[in-house]
Structure formats: C-alpha cells, structure tokens
C-alpha positions as CSV (number, residue, x, y, z in Angstrom):
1,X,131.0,97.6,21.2
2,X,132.8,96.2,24.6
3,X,135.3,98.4,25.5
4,X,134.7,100.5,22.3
5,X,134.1,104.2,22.0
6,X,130.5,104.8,23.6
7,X,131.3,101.6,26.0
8,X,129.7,101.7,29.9
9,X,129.2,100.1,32.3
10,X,126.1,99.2,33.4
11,X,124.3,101.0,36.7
12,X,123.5,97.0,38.2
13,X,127.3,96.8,37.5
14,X,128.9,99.3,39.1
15,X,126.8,98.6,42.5
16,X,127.9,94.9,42.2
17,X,131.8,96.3,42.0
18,X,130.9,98.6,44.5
19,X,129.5,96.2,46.8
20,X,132.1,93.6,46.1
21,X,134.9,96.2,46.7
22,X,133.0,97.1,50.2
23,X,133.4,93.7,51.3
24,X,136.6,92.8,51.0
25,X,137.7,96.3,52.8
26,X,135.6,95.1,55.8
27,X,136.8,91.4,55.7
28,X,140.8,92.5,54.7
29,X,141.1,95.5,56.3
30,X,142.3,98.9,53.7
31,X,145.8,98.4,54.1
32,X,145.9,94.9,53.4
33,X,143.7,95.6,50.3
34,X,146.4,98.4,48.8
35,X,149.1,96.4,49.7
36,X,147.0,93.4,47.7
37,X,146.6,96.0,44.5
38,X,150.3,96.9,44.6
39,X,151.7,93.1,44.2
40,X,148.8,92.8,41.2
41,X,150.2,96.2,39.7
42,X,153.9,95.1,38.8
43,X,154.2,97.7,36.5
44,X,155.2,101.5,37.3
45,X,152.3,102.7,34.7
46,X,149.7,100.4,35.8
47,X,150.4,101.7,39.4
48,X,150.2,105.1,38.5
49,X,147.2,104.7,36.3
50,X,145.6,103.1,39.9
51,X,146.5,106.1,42.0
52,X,144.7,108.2,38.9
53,X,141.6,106.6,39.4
54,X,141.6,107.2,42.9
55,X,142.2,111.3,42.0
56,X,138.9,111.3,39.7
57,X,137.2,109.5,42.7
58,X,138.3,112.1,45.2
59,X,136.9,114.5,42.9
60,X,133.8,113.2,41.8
61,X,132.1,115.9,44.0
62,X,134.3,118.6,43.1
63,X,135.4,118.5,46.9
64,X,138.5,117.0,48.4
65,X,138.2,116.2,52.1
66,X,141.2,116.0,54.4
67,X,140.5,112.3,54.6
68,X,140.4,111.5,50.8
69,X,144.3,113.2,51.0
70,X,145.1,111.0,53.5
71,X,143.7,108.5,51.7
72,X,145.3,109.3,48.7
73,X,149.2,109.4,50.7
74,X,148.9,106.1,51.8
75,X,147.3,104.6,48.7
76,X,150.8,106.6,46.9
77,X,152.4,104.9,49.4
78,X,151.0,101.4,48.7
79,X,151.4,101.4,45.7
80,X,155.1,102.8,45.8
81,X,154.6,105.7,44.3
82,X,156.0,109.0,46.4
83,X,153.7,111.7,47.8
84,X,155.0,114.8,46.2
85,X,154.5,112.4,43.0
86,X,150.5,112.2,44.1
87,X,149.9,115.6,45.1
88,X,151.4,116.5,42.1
89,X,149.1,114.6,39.8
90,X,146.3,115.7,42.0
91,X,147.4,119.3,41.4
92,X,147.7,119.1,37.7
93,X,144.2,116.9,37.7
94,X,142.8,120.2,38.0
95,X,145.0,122.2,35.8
96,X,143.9,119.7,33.0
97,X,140.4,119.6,34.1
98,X,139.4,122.8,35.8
C-alpha cells in the first residue's frame, strides 16, 4: 500500500531523485538550494525533520567525514536551526541507534 507499512521506493526511483537533486546543485549552486528548502519548510518540525534526514545520510556508511559536519552546520544554518541543536541530534542519532 503507498505510503503504507512495507512501502519503498523503487531502485529506478531513487536514481531519478538522485539525479534530479544533482542537477539542480550544479545549476543553483548548494547554498541557494538550502536556502530554497528553508522558505518551502515554514514549519519548525518540518525543518528539523529535513536536517534529520541529512543525519541518516551522513551516516549511511557508518562514517562521518569532516565535510558531511560541515555540511551539516550550514544546512542547520539554512534551515534556521542552531548548531549545538544539530550536533546534538547527530550525537543522540547514535545513542538511539548505536
């Protein structure tokens, strides 16, 4: 059932989104495209549920390079949420999760 329990998204799917999302960093730049997101996410919990997703991207591989913090401080930023605020979500992403 779409959206269901036992929903996914399919492979051909993601590597469209993927793609799509690849594009318009080159063509708008990564600052212009958090700053986009932000106005989009009016709401405080859509904007923190955002900067979680980008947490469970950075750890995908179980490994969080220097960069993906960086990343992660200016997407906090973007998105007006404050940095101790992200690491500290970060931090408890792997009390929660191991």
């Amino acid at each position: 059932t779409p959206g269901g329990e036992g929903a996914y998204i399919a492979a051909e799917t993601i590597d469209l989104m993927i793609e799509q999302i690849g594009t318009s960093l080159l063509e708008e730049g990564r600052e212009r495209r958090l700053e986009s997101i932000r106005k989009r996410l009016s709401d405080e919990r859509l904007r923190m549920s955002a900067l979680d997703i980008v947490i469970r991207v950075m750890r995908a591989d179980d490994v969080v390079h220097p960069t993906e913090s960086g990343f992660l401080l200016r997407a906090a930023a973007a998105l007006e949420i404050p940095a101790d605020v992200a690491l500290e979500r970060l931090r408890l992403s792997y009390a929660s999760h191991g």
